[in-house]
N, C-alpha and C positions, 0 to 999 in steps of 0.2 A: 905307083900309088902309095901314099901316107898311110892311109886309110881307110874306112868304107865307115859309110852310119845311113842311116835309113831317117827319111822324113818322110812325116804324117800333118795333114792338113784339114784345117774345119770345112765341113762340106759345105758348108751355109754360103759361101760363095765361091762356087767351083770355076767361074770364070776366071777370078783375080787370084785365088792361092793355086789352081792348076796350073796356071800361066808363069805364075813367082817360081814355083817347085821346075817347072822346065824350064825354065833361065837358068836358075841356083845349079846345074846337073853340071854343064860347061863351064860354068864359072868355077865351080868349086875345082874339077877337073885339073884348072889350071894351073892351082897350088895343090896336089898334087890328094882330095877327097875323091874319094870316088862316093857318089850319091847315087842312095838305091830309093827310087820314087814308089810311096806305096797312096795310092789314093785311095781318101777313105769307101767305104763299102755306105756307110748311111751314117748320121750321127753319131748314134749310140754305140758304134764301133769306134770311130773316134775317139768317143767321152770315154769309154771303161779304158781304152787302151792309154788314154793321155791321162785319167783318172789314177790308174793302175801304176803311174810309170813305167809304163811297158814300150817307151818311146828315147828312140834317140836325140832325133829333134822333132820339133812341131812347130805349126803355123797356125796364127788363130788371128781372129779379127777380138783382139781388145779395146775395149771404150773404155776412154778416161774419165768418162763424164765432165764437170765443169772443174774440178778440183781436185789436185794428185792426191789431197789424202783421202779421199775415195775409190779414185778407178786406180793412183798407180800405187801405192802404197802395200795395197794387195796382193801383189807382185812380185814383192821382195823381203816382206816383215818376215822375222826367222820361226816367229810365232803363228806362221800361216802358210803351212808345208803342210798340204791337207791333200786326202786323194780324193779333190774335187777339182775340174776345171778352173780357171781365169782365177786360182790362188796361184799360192809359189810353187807349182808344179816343176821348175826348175830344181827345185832344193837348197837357191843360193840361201845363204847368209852372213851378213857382217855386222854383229852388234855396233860399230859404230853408224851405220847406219839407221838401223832401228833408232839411234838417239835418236839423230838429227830428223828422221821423222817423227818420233814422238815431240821434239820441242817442235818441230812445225805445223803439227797437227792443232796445236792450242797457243800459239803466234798468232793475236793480236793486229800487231805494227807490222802495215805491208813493207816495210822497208829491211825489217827484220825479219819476216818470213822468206819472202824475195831474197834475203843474203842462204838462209840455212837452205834453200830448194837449190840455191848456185852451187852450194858445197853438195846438195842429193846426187848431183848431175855429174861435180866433178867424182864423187866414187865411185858411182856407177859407170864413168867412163872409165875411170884406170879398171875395174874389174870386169864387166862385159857380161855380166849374167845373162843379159837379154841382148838380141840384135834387129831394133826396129829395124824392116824394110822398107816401108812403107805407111805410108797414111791412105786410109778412103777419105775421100770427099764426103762428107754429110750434107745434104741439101734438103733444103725446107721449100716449097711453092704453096702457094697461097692464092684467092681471088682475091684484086685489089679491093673489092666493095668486105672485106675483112677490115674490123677494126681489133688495135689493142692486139697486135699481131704478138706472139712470143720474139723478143732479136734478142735473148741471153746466151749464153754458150751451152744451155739446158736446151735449148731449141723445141725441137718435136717430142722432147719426154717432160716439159715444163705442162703442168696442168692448163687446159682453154678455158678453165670458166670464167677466163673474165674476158674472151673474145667476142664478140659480135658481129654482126650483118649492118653495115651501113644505115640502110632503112631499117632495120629491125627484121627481115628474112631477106631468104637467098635471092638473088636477080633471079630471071627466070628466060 
């Protein structure tokens, strides 16, 4: 073995990060990690310890929301190394990057925004601060007698007040 590191996962979905953390144990293994599995005890053990950087690695279910300079931005700004969850709890930082979010953050012209997120992407792939594993699925279900349904990329956190009932109340 290379070496050993300990990962720590958000209990909020102990089917899909218990499952990811027991794959990752053999895989890692194979280049030559030894992975020591510590499943969390309840949240708040989690939070202080991932809060605390008291963590090797971790696993967390981050939401993007509709727009990287919301959900991904937070993630990597050098200005947001905070000992709070779902900030840069990694400790990366690369002031070029911080530009190129700052000029994307207030980019206008989807053509020009769309080019500065292609350069986000290609630094953050030559440096590797983070290693998506995966995506959840987000699903929205609805009764068809719904009108003026939400279909934005906001989905289920988009405000309903402007949904309705077909007839004006619920079928019955």
């Amino acid at each position: 073995m290379r070496f050993s590191v300990t990962i720590d996962w958000y209990p909020g979905e102990p089917d899909s990060m218990d499952t990811i953390a027991q794959y990752l144990k053999p895989q890692l293994k194979k280049i030559g990690i030894d992975l020591q599995l510590r499943p969390p005890a309840d949240f708040l053990s989690w939070y202080k310890r991932i809060a605390g950087w008291q963590h090797d690695m971790t696993m967390s279910n981050i939401f993007s929301w509709g727009d990287p300079m919301i959900g991904v931005h937070r993630l990597y700004r050098c200005d947001n190394q905070k000992h709070v969850v779902w900030t840069n709890t990694s400790g990366y930082c690369n002031p070029k990057l911080d530009e190129v979010m700052a000029k994307a953050a207030v980019e206008t012209d989807v053509a020009k925004r769309k080019a500065l997120y292609v350069e986000f992407q290609q630094i953050l792939t030559a440096d590797v601060p983070l290693i998506w594993t995966h995506e959840a699925p987000y699903k929205t279900i609805y009764n068809k007698d719904l009108r003026n349904m939400v279909t934005s990329v906001w989905g289920s956190m988009t405000p309903f007040d402007s949904v309705y009932w077909k007839d004006g109340h619920a079928p019955k």
